[in-house]
ZADO-1210 file (C-alpha; in nm, 4 decimals, padded with zeros to 6 digits):
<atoms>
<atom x="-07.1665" y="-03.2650" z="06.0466" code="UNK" pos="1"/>
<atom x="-06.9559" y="-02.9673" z="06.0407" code="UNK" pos="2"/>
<atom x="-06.8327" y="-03.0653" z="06.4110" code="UNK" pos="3"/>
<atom x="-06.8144" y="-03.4102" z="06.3111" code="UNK" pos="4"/>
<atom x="-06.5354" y="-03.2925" z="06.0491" code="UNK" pos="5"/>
<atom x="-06.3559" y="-03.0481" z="06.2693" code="UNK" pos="6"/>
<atom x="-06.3689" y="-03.3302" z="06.5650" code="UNK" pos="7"/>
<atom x="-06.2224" y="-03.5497" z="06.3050" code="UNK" pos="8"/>
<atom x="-05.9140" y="-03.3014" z="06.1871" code="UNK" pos="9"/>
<atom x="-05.8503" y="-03.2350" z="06.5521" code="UNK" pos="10"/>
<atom x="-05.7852" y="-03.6094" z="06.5905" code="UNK" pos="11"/>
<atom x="-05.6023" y="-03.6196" z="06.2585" code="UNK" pos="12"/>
<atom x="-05.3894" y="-03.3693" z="06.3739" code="UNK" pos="13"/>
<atom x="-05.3577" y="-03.5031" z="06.7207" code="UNK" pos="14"/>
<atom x="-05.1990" y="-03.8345" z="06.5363" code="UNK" pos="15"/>
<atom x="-05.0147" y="-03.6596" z="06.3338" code="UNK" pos="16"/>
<atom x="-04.8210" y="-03.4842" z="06.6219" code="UNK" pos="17"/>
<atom x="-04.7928" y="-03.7805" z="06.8409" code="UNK" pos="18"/>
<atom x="-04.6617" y="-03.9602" z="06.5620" code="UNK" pos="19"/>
<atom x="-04.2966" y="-03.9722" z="06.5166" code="UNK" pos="20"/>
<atom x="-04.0600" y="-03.8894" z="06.2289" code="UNK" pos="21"/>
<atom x="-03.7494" y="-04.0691" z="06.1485" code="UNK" pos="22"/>
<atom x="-03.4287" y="-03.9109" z="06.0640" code="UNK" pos="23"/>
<atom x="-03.5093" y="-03.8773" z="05.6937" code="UNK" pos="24"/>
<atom x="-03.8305" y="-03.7407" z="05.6987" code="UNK" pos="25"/>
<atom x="-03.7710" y="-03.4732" z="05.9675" code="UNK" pos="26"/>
<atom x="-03.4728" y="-03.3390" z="05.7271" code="UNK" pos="27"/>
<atom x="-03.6886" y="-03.3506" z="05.4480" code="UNK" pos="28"/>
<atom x="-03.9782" y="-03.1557" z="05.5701" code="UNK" pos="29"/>
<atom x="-03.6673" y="-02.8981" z="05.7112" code="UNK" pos="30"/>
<atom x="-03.5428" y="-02.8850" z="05.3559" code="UNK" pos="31"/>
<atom x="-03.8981" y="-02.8107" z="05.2512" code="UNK" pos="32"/>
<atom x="-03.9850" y="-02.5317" z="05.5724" code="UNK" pos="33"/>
<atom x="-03.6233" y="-02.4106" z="05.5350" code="UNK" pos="34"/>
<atom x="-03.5276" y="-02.4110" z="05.1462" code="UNK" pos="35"/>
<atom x="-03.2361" y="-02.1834" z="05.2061" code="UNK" pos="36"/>
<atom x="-03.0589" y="-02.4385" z="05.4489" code="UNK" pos="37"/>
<atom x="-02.6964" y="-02.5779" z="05.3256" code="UNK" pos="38"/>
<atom x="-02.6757" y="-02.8866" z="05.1474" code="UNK" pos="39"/>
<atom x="-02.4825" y="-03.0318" z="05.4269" code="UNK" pos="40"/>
<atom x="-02.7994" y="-02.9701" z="05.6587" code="UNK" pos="41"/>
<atom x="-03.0662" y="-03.1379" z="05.4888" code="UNK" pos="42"/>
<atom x="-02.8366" y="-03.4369" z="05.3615" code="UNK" pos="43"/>
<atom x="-03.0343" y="-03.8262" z="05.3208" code="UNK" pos="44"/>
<atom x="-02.8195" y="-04.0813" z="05.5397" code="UNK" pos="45"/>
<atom x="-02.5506" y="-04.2218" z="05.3384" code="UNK" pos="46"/>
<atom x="-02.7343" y="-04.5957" z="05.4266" code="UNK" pos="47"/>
<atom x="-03.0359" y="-04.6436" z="05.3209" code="UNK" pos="48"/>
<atom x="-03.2309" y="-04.9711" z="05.2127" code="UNK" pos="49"/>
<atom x="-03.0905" y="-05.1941" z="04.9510" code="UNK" pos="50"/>
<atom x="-03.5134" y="-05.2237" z="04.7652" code="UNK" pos="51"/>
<atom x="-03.7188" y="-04.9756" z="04.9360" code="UNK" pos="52"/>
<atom x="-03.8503" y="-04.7708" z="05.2158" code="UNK" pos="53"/>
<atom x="-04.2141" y="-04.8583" z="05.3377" code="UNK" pos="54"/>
<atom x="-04.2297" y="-04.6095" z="05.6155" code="UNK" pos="55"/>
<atom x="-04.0106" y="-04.7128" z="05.8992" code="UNK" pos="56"/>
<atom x="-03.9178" y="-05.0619" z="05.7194" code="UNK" pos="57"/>
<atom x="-03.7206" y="-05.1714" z="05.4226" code="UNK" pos="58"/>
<atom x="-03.9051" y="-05.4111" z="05.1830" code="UNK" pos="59"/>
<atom x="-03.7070" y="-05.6680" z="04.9363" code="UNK" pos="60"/>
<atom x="-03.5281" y="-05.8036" z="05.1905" code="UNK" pos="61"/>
<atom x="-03.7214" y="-05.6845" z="05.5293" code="UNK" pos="62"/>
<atom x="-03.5589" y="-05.4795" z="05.8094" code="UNK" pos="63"/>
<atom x="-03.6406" y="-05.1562" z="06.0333" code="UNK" pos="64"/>
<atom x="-03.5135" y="-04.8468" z="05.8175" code="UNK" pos="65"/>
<atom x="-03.3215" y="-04.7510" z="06.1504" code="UNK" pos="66"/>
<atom x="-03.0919" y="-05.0931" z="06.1646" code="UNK" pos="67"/>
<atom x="-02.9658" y="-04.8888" z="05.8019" code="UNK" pos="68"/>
<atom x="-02.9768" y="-04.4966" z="05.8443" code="UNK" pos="69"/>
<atom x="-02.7796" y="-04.4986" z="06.2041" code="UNK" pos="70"/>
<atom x="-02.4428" y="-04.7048" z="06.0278" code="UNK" pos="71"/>
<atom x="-02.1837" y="-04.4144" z="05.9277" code="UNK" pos="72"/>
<atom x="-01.9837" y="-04.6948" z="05.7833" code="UNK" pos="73"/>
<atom x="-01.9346" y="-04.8105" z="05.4183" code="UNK" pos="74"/>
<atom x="-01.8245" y="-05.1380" z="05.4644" code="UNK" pos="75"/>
<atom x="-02.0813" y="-05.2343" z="05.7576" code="UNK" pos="76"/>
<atom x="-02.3325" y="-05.0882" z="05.5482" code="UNK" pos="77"/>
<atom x="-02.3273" y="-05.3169" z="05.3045" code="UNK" pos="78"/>
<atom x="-02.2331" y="-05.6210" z="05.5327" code="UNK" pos="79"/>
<atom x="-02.5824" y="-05.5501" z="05.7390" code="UNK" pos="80"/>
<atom x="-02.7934" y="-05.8882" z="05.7106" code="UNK" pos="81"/>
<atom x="-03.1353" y="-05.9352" z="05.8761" code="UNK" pos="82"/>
<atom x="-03.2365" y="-06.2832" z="06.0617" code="UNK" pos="83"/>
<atom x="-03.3049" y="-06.4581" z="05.7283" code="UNK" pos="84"/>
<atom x="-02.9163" y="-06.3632" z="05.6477" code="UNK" pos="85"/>
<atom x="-03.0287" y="-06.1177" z="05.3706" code="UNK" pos="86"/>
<atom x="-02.8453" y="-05.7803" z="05.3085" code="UNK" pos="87"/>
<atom x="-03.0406" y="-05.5208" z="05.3203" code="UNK" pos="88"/>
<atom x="-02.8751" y="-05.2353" z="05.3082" code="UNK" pos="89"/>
<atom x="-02.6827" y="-05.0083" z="05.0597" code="UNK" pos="90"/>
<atom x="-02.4368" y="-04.7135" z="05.0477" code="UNK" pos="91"/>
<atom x="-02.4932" y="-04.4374" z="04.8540" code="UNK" pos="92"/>
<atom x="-02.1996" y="-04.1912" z="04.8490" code="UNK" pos="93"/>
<atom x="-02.3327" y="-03.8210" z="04.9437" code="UNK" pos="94"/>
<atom x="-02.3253" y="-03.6247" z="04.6025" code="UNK" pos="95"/>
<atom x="-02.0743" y="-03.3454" z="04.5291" code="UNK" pos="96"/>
<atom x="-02.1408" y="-02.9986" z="04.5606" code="UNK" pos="97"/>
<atom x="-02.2307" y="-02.8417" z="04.1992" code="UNK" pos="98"/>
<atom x="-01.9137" y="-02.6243" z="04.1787" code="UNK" pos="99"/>
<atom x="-01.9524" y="-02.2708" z="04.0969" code="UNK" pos="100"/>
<atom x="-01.8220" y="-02.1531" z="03.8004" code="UNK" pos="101"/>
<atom x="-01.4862" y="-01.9141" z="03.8187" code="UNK" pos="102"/>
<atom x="-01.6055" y="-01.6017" z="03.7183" code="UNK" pos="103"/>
<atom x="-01.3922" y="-01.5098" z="03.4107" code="UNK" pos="104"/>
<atom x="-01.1945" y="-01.2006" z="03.5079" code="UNK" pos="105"/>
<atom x="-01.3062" y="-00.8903" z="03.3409" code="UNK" pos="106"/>
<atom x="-01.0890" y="-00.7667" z="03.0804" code="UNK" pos="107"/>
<atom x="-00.8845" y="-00.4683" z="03.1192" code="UNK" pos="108"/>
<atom x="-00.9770" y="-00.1837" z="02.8265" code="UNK" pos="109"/>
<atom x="-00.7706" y="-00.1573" z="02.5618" code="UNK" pos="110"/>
<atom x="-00.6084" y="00.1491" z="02.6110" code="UNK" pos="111"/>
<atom x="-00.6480" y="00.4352" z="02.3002" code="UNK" pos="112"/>
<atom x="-00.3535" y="00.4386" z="02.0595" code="UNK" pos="113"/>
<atom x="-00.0969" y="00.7098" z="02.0835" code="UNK" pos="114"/>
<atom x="-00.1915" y="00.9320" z="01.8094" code="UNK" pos="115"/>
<atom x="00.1499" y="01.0067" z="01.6292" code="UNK" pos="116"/>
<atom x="00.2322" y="01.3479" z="01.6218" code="UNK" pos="117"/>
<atom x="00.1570" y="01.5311" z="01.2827" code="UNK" pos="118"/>
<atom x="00.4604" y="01.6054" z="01.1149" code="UNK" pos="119"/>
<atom x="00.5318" y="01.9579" z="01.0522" code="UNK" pos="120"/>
<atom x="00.4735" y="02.0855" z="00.6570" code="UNK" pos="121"/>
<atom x="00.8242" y="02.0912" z="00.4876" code="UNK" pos="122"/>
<atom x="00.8911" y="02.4514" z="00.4439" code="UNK" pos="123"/>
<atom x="00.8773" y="02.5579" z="00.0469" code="UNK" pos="124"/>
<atom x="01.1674" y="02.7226" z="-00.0808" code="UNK" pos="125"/>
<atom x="01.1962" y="03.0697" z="-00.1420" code="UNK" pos="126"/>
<atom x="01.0552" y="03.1842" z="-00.5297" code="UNK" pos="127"/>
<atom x="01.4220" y="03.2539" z="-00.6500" code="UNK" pos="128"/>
<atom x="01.2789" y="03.5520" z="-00.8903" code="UNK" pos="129"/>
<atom x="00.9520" y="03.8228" z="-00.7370" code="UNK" pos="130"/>
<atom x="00.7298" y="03.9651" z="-00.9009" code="UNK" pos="131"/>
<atom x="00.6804" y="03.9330" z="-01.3159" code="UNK" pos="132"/>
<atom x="01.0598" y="03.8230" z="-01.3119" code="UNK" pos="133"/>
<atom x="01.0504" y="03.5363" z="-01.5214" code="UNK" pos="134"/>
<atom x="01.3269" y="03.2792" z="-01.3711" code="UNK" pos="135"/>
<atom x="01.5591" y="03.0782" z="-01.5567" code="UNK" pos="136"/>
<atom x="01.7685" y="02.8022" z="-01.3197" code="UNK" pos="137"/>
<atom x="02.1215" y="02.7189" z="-01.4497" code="UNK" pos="138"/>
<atom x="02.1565" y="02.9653" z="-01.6808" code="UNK" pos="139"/>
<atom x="02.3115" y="03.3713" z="-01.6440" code="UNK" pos="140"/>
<atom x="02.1511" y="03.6829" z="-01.8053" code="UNK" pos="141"/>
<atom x="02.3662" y="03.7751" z="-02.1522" code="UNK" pos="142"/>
<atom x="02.2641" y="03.9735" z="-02.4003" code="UNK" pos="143"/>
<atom x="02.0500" y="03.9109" z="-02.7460" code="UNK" pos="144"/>
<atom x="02.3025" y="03.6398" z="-02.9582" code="UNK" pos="145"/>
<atom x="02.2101" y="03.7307" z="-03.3296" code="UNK" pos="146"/>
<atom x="02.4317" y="03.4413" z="-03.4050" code="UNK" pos="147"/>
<atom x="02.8017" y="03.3452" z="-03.5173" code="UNK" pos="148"/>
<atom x="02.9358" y="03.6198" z="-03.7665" code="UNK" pos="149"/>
<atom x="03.2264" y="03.6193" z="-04.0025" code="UNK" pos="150"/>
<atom x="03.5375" y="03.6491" z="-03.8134" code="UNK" pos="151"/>
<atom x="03.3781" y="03.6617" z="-03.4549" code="UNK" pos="152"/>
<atom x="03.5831" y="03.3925" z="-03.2043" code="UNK" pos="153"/>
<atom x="03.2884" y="03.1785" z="-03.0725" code="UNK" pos="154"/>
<atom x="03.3474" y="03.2350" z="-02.7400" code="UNK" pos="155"/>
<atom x="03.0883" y="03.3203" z="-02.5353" code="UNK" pos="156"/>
<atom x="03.2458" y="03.6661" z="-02.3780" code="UNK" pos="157"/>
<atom x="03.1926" y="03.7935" z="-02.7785" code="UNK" pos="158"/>
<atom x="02.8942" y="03.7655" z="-02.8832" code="UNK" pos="159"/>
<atom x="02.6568" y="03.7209" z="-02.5351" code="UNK" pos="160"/>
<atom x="02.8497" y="03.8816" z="-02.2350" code="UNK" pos="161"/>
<atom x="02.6379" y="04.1637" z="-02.1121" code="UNK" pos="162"/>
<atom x="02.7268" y="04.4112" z="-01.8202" code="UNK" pos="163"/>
<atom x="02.6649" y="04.3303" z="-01.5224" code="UNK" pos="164"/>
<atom x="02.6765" y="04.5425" z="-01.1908" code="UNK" pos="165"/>
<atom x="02.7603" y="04.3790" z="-00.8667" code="UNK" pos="166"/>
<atom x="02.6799" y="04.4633" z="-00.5068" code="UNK" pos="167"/>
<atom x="02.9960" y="04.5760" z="-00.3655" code="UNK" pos="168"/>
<atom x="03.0767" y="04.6536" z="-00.0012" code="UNK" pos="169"/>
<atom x="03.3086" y="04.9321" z="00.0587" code="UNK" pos="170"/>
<atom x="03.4390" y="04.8815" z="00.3607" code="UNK" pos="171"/>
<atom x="03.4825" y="04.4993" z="00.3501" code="UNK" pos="172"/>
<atom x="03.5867" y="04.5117" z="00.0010" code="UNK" pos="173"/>
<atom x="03.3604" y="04.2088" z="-00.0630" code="UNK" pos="174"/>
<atom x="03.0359" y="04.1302" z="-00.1680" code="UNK" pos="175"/>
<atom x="02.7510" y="04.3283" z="-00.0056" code="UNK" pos="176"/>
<atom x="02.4757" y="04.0695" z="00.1206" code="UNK" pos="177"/>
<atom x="02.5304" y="03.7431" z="00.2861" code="UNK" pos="178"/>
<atom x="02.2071" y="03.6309" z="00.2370" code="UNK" pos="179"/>
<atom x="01.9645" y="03.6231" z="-00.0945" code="UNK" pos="180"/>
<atom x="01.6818" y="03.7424" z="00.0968" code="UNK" pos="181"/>
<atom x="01.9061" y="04.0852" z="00.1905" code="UNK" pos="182"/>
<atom x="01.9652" y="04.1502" z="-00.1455" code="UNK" pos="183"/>
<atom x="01.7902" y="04.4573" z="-00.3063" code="UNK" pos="184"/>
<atom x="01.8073" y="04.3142" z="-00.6682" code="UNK" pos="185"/>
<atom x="01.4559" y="04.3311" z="-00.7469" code="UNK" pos="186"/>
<atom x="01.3073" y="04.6329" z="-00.5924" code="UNK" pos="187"/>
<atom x="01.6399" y="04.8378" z="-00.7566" code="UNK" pos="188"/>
<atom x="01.5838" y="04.6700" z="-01.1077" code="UNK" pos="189"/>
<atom x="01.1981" y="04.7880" z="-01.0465" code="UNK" pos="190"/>
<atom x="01.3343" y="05.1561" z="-01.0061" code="UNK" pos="191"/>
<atom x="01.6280" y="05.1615" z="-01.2880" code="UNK" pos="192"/>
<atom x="01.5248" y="05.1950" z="-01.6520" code="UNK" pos="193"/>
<atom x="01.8494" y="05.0487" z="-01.7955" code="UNK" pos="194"/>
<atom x="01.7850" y="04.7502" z="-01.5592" code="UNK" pos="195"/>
<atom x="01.6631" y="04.4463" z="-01.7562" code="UNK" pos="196"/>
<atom x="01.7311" y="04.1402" z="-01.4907" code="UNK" pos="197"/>
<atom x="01.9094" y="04.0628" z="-01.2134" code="UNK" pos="198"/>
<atom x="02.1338" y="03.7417" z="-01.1623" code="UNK" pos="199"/>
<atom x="02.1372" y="03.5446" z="-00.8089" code="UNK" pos="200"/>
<atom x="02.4778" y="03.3579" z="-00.8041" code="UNK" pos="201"/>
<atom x="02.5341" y="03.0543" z="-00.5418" code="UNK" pos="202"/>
<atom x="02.8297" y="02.8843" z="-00.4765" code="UNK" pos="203"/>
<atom x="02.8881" y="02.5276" z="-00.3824" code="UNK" pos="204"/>
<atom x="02.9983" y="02.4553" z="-00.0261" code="UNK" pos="205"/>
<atom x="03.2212" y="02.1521" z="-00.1162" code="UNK" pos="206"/>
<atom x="03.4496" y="02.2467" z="-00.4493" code="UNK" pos="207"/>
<atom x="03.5722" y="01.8888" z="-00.3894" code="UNK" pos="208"/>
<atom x="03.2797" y="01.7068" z="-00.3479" code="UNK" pos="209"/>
<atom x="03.0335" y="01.5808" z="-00.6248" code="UNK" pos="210"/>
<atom x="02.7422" y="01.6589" z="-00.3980" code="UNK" pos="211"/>
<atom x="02.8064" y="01.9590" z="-00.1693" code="UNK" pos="212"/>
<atom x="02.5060" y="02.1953" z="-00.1164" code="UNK" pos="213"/>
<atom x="02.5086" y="02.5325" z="-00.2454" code="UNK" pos="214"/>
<atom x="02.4601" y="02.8905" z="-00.0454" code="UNK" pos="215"/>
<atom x="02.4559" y="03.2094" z="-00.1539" code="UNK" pos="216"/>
<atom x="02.7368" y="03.4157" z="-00.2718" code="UNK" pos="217"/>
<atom x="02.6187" y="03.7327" z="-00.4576" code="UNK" pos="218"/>
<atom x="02.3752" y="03.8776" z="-00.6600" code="UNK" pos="219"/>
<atom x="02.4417" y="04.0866" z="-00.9843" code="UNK" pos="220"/>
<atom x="02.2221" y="04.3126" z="-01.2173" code="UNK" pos="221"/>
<atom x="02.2105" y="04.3279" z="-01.5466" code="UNK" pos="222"/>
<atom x="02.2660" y="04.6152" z="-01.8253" code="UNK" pos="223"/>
<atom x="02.1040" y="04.6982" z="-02.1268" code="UNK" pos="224"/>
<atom x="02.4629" y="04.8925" z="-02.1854" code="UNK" pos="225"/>
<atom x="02.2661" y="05.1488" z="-02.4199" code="UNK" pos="226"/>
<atom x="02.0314" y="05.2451" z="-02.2061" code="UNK" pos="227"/>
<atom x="02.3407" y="05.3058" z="-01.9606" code="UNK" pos="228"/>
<atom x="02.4923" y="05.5370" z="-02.2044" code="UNK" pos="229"/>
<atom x="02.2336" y="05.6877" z="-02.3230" code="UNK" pos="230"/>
<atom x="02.1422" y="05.8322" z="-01.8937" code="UNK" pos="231"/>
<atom x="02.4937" y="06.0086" z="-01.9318" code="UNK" pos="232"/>
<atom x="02.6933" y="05.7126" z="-01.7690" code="UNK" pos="233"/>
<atom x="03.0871" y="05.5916" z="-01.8759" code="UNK" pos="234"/>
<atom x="03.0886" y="05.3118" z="-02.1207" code="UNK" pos="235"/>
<atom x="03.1181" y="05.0146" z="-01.9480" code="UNK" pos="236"/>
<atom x="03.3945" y="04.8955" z="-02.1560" code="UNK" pos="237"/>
<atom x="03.6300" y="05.1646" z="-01.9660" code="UNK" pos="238"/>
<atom x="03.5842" y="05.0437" z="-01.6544" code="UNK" pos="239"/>
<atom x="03.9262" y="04.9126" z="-01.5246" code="UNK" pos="240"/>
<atom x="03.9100" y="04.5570" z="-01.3160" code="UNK" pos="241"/>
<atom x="03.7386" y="04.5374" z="-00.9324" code="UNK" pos="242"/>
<atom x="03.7335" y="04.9219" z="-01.0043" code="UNK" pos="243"/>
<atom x="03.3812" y="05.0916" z="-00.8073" code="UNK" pos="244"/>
<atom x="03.1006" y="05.3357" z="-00.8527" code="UNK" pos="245"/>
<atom x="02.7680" y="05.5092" z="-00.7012" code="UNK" pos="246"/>
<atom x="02.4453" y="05.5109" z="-00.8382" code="UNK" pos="247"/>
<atom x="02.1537" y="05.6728" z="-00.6432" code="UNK" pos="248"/>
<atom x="01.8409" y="05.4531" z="-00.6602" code="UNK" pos="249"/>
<atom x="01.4909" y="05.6585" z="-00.7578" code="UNK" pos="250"/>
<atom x="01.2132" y="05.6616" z="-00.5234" code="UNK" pos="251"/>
<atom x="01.0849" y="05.8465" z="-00.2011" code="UNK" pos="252"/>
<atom x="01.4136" y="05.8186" z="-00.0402" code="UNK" pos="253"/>
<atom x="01.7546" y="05.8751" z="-00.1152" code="UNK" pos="254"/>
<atom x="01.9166" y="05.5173" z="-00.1548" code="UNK" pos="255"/>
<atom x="02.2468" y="05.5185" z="-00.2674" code="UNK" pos="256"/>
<atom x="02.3807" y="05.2007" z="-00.3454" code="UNK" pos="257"/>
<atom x="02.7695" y="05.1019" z="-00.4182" code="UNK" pos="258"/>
<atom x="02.9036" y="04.8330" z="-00.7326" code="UNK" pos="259"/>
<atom x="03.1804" y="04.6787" z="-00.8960" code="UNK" pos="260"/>
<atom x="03.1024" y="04.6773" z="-01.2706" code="UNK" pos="261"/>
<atom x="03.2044" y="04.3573" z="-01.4653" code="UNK" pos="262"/>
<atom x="03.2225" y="04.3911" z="-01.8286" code="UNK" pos="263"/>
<atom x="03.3807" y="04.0724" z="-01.9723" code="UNK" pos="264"/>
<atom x="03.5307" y="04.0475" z="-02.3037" code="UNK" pos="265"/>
<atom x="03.3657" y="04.2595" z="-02.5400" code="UNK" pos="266"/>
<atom x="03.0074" y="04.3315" z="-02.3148" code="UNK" pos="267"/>
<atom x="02.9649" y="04.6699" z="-02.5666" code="UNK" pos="268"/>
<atom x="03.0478" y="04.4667" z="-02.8843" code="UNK" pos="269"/>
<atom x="02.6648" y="04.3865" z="-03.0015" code="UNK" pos="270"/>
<atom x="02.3309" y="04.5401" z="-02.8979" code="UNK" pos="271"/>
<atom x="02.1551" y="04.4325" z="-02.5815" code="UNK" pos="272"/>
<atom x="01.8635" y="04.3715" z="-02.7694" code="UNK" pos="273"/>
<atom x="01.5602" y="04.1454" z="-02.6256" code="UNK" pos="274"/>
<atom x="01.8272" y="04.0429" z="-02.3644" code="UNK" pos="275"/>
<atom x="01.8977" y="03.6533" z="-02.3858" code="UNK" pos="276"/>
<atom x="02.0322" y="03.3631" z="-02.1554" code="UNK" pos="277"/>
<atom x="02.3832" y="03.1484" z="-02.1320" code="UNK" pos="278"/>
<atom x="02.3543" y="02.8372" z="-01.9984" code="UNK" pos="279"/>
<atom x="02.7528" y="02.8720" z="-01.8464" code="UNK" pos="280"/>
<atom x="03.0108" y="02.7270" z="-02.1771" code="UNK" pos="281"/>
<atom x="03.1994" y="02.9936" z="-02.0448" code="UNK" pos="282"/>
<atom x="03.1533" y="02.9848" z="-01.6682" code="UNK" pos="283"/>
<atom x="03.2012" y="02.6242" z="-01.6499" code="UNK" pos="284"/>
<atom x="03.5087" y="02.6510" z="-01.7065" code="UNK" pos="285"/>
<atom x="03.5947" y="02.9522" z="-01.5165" code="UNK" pos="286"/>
<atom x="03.4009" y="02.9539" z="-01.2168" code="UNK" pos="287"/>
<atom x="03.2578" y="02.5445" z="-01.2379" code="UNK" pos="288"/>
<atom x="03.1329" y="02.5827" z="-00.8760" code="UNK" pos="289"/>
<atom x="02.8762" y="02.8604" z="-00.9229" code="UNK" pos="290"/>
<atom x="02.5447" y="02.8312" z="-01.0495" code="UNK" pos="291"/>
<atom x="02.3343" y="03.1228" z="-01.1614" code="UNK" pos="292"/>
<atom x="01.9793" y="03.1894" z="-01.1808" code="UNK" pos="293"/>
<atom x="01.8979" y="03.4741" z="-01.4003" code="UNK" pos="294"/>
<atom x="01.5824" y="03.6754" z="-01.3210" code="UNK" pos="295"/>
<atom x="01.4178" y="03.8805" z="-01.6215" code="UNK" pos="296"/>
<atom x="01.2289" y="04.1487" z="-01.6316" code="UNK" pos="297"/>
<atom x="00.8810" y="04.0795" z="-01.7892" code="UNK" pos="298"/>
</atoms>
């Protein structure tokens, strides 16, 4: 039995290689050994039967499958007749390729932001008094006012002037310092007992114009004028007009420093007292370009 079987699938095969393909099928079984061939390569015959295929024959109308698959032709395609005038064949157009799709391009990265450069911290301005010096803007250091008396003018060189002495430069017959942080105001008023303040004066660079800047022009101390006397110095109301004098500044080393005293009006008139502050009646309209700041001692 078992030889009877293999005798009979010898034969089977036998037929099946002495039998022979058409066209069609020998592409399809390619497409099937070969499933990586082209499209192109395995394409079914543009003309094919108008019913269908029944091995090497069309059926519904009759003709050999051949008399179809070997016209290349549209038009003689579809003009094919058999004997009983019948046409049997049809064109079907070869289907497009399946495009690929464009492969989106790939985006470029975004590129970081510039970081913007951190601005630089506005510089504060200098403290315009040190130390326990209280400071008072817009206003110069005067004396105690015990108020208006009897007889006394009311102007302000009577009653509030104190005495004031000024850096002076000897040899350029002009104010010592150029600059407020030069000035020695602080650290002498720290060493002299009849110190009780010291004035920083500024001047406006524009006289003409309503908003020119102002820079430094001197800096001043003030007097307690009784204290002054009482150290064995001249009273300051004898002191004659841009007139100069030495005073040598306490401490570790010898400092000797050189001023004009300014005593206006009557600076001895009144005591010092508690010291006060005039907020420039009188300077305004002398001097209406300066501005003071007047630095007390605490």
């Amino acid at each position: 039995q078992d030889a009877a079987k293999a005798g009979k699938n010898t034969c089977d095969m036998e037929l099946d290689i002495e039998k022979r393909l058409s066209k069609t099928e020998k592409k399809l079984l390619q497409a099937k050994v070969f499933p990586k061939m082209s499209a192109a390569e395995v394409q079914v015959p543009q003309c094919g039967c108008k019913g269908y295929k029944d091995g090497d024959n069309c059926r519904s109308p009759k003709l050999k499958y051949r008399k179809c698959s070997t016209i290349a032709n549209k038009d003689d395609c579809e003009r094919k007749k058999n004997g009983y005038l019948q046409r049997c064949c049809k064109w079907t157009p070869t289907p497009q390729p399946t495009p690929r799709p464009t492969p989106e391009p790939t985006p470029e990265p975004t590129p970081a932001p510039t970081p913007r450069p951190t601005p630089l911290p506005t510089p504060e301005p200098l403290p315009a008094c040190g130390g326990t010096y209280k400071a008072n803007p817009d206003a110069m250091c005067a004396k105690e006012f015990n108020g208006w008396q009897p007889g006394q003018t009311r102007y302000w060189a009577d009653h509030s002037a104190a005495f004031h002495l000024k850096y002076w430069n000897v040899t350029t017959k002009g104010w010592r310092y150029s600059w407020q942080e030069d000035c020695p105001a602080k650290e002498d008023c720290d060493k002299l007992k009849f110190c009780k303040g010291y004035s920083i004066v500024t001047r406006k660079t524009s006289p003409t114009h309503h908003s020119g800047h102002y820079k430094f022009a001197y800096c001043e101390l003030v007097v307690d004028h009784e204290i002054w006397r009482e150290e064995g110095h001249r009273d300051p109301a004898g002191y004659e007009r841009f007139s100069t004098l030495t005073i040598n500044i306490p401490g570790s080393e010898k400092t000797r420093r050189d001023f004009t005293p300014v005593c206006p009006g009557k600076c001895t008139a009144t005591p010092y007292g508690t010291g006060g502050l005039e907020d420039k009646p009188f300077n305004k309209a002398r001097k209406p370009h300066n501005r003071w700041t007047c630095c007390h001692k605490g």
